[in-house]
N, C-alpha and C positions, 0 to 999 in steps of 0.2 A: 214458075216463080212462086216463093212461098210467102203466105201472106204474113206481113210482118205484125199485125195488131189482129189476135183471133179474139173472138167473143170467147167467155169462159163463162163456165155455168155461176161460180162464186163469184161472191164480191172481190175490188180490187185489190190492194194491196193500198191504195189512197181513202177507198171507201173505207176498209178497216183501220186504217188511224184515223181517220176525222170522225169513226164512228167511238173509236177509243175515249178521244179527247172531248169530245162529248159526255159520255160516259162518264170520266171524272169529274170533267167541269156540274155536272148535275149532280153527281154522288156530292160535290164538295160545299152546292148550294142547300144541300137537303139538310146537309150533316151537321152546320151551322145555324141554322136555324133563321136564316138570314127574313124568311117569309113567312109573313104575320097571318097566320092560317091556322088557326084549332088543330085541324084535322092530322095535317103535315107536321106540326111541329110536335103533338105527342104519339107519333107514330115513327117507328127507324125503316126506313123504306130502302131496301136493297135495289140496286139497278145491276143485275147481270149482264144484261146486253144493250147494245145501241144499233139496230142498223140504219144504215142509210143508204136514199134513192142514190142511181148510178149518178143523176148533174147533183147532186150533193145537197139538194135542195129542200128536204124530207130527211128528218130524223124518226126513228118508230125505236122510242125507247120501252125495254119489259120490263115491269118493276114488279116488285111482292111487298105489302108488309110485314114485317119480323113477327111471326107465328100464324101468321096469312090472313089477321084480322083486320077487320074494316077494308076489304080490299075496295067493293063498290065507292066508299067513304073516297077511300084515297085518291082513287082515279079519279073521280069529277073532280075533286080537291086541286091535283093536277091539270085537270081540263079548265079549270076557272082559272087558274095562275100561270095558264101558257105562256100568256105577253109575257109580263115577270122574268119568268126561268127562261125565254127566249133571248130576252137582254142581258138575263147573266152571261148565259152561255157566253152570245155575241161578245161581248166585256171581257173573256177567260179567254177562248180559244179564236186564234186570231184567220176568221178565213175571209173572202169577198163578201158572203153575203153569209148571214144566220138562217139559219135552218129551221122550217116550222119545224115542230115539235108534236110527237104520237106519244100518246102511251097507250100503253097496253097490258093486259094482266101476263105475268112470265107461268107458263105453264109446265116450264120443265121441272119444275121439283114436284109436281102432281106425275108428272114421267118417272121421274125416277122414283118414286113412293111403287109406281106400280109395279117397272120392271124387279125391286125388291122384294115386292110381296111374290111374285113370280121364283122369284130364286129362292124364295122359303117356303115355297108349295111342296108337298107330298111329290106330286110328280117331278119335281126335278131333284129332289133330294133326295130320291130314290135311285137316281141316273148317278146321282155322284159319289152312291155308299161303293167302298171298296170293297173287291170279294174276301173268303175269308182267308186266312192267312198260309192256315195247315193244309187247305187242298193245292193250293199253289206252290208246297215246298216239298212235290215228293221224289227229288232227285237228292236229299241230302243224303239219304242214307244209302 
């Protein structure tokens, strides 16, 4: 008999929209300015991702500030206004219970800066010159 609920290594398919809705419900608190915080309100704080614990229970949202400044700033900024942004949430997206709240620095645009600088190295730009043109075409005549 085949088992009908296998473990998968990804998140669900529930996890990724309540991680969704999440994610906007915070983009949509940040973007408003709704929270009386220095820090937060003259900074544009992208949120890439949201995930969340398999009982739903743990948000770990990545953020970055727009040009990567005051990151340390923004995180406590956010760690001190968790309650706050918790009740938004809870308020926006309707589930049983609200979901603590993680942030975290998003490290993938320091990823993809790197795999860039990699594809503009010597050595792989060297992989991808074409040979020349005239030695490859000596069936024309």
């Amino acid at each position: 008999m085949a088992k009908r609920f296998e473990q998968t290594t990804g998140p669900s398919q529930r996890q990724q929209r309540v991680a969704e809705l999440i994610r906007h419900a915070l983009a949509e608190v940040l973007s408003r300015g709704d929270l009386q915080d220095d820090v937060l309100t003259r900074n544009v704080i992208t949120i890439p991702e949201v995930r969340m614990s398999p009982d739903l229970k743990l948000a770990t949202a990545y953020v970055m500030p727009l040009g990567g400044r005051d990151e340390e700033a923004v995180l406590k900024a956010l760690d001190k206004n968790k309650k706050l942004l918790r009740q938004e949430v809870a308020r926006r997206v309707n589930l049983k219970f609200a979901p603590d709240l993680r942030f975290r620095r998003d490290e993938s645009f320091d990823e993809a800066a790197r795999i860039d600088a990699l594809l503009r190295s010597e050595r792989v730009a060297r992989d991808t010159v074409k040979p020349d043109a005239d030695t490859s075409d000596d069936d024309s005549e």
